[in-house]
N, C-alpha and C positions, 0 to 999 in steps of 0.2 A: 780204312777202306782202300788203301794204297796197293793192296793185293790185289785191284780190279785189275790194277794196269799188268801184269807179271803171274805170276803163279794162278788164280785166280780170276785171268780174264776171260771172260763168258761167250765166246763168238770163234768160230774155225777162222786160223791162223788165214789172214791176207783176204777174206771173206770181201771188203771194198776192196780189191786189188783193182786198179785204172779208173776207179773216180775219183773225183774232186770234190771236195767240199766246202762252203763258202759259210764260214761261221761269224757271228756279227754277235760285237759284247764278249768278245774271246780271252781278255785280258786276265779277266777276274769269275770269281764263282764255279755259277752253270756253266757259262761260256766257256771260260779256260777246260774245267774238267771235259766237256764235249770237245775239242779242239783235240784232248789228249786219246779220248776212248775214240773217234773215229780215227784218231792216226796210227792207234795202236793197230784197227781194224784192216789196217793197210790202204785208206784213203790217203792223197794227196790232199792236205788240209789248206787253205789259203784263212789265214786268222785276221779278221779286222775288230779294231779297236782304236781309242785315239791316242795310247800312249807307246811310243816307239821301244822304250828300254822294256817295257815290260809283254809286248810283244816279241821283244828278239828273246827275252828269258821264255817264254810260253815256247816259240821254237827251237830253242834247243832241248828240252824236254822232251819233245814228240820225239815218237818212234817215228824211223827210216827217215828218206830223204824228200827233199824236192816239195818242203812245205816254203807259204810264203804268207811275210809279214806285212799288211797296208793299213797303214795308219789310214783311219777313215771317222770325220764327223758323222754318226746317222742324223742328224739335227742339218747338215747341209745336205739339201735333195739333190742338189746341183753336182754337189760331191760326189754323192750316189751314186749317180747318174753317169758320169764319167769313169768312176773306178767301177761299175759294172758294164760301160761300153767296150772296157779292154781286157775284162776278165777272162775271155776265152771258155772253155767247152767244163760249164758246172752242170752235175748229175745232183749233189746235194746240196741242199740251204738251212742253217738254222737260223731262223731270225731272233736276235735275240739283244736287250738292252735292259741299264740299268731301267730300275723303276721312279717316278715323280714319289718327293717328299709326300711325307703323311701330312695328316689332317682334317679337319672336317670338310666336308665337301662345299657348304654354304659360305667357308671364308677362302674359297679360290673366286681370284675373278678370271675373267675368261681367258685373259692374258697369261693365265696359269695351265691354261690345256694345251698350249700352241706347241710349244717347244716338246714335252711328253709325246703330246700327236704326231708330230713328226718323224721323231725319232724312234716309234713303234709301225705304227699303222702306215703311215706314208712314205716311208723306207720301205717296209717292208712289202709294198705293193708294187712300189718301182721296181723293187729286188725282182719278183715273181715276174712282172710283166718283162720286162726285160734279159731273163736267163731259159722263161721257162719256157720260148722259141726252140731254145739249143738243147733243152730237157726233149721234146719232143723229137726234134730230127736225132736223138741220139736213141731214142726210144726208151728213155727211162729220164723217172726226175723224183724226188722226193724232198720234200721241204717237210719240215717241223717248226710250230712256232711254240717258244718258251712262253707262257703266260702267268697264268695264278689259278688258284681254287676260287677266287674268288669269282669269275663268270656264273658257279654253280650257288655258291654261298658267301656273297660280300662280308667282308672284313671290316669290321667298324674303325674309323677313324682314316683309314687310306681311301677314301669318298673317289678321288681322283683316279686315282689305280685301279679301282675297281670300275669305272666309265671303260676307262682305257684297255682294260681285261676285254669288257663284254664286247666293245665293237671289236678288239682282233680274233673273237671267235666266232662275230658273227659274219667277218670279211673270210673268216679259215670256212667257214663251214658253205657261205655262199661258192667260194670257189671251186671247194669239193665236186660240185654239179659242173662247173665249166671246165674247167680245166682236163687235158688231153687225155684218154684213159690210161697212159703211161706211167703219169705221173700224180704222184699222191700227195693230198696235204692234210697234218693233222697238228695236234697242239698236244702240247706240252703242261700241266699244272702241278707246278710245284707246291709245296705244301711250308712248313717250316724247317728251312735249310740252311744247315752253315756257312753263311755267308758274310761278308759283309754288309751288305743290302738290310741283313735282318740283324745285324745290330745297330744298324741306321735308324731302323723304325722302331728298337729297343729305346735307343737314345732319346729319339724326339717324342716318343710317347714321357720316359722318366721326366725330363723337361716340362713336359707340358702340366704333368699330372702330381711328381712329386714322389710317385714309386721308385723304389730303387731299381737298375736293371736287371739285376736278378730275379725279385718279383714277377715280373713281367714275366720275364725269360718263365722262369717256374712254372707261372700261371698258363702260356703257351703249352708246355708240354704238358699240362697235368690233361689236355683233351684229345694227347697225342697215343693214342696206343701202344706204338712202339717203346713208348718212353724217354724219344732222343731225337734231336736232330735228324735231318734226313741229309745225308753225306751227299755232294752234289755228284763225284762218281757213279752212285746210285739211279739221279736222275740220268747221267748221262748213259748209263747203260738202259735207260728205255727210248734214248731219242736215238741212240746206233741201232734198237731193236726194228723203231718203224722207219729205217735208211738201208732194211736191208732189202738186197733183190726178192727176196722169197715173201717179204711184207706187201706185196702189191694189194693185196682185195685191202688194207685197213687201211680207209678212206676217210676222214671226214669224221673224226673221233679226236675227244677230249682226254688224255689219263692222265689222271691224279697221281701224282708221287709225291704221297705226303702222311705215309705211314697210318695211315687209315684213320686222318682227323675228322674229314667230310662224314656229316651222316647221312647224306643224301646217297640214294642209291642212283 
């Protein structure tokens, strides 16, 4: 799918020309790929993540100039909080972070929600409350949050990920109604994507259960339609889709990218 970025990319040449983008979890996956498809777009990307080398490689990838690399904890609000007081004039946000280990949900104890919650849901309230001032006097703002399918149809075994799914769709969707008519918030649900992340929860399911990860893997796709993987490029071309100026009326919407697993209409 390397073709999205080059011969193959789906959006008029400079379409973000003069915004900024504030992409969070950019290192790796979803993140990196969105980092790379709005910069193709001709936004000015600012990429956070916590690792420095593999943020400077993320920027020199991107197309054009004038992107910028901040290493940033979303697990410190404090952090936050600071590296978005000096941010200056953001039109875009993708809030986006790894996900909490699988599991059953009855063997987390509480002390197991803290750190996940933060570094989803309370980051990314700080983020909004704090940029989307400057979204407003600019007269545009658009934020995307990365989530999961599972809001619509939880995921057996990821008990925790899927809490933490539904409250960042029901803080996206509350927002939708407040927030400035300028600016739009909608979510993101990936589906089974090449990631790391999803050989993570390969792993700790074979572990747990004794399947091989292939199995697993197999067993995922066989309820996948497509047949395959969903390339994270792919998602990323539906979060530059709702970051574009012409996207304003879609407000307050869920879309699945996830090769049409969900049977829920």
């Amino acid at each position: 799918m390397e073709e999205l970025l080059d011969d193959g990319f789906p959006f008029a040449e400079d379409v973000l020309g003069g915004q900024t983008a504030l992409v969070c979890g950019a290192s790796k996956g979803i993140g990196r790929a969105c980092a790379l498809m709005l910069a193709r777009a001709g936004a000015r990307v600012v990429a956070c993540a916590r690792s420095q080398t593999d943020l400077d490689s993320l920027v020199s990838e991107m197309h054009g100039d004038g992107h910028e690399a901040v290493v940033l904890d979303l697990e410190d609000i404090e952090a936050v909080r600071r590296a978005m007081s000096s941010m200056g004039g953001v039109q875009i946000v993708v809030n986006n972070s790894g996900g909490p280990p699988g599991g059953a949900l009855l063997e987390n104890t509480l002390e197991d929600f803290e750190g996940p919650f933060r570094r989803h849901l309370h980051a990314a309230h700080t983020i909004v409350q704090m940029l989307s001032p400057g979204m407003k006097k600019a007269g545009s703002g658009r934020i995307v949050n990365i989530i999961s399918t599972s809001v619509r149809e939880p995921i057996d075994n990821i008990g925790l990920s899927n809490t933490l799914r539904g409250a960042m769709a029901s803080w996206s969707k509350s927002l939708s109604r407040e927030l400035d008519p300028c600016i739009t918030i909608n979510n993101i649900l990936p589906g089974f994507t090449d990631t790391d992340r999803l050989d993570s929860l390969a792993s700790s399911i074979s572990e747990r259960t004794g399947s091989p990860v292939e199995d697993i893997t197999e067993g995922w796709l066989s309820g996948v339609p497509i047949q395959r993987l969903v390339d994270p490029l792919e998602t990323a071309v539906a979060v530059t889709f709702l970051c574009l100026p012409s996207s304003g009326a879609i407000r307050g919407v869920s879309l699945a990218i996830d090769g049409g697993r969900m049977r829920s209409i």
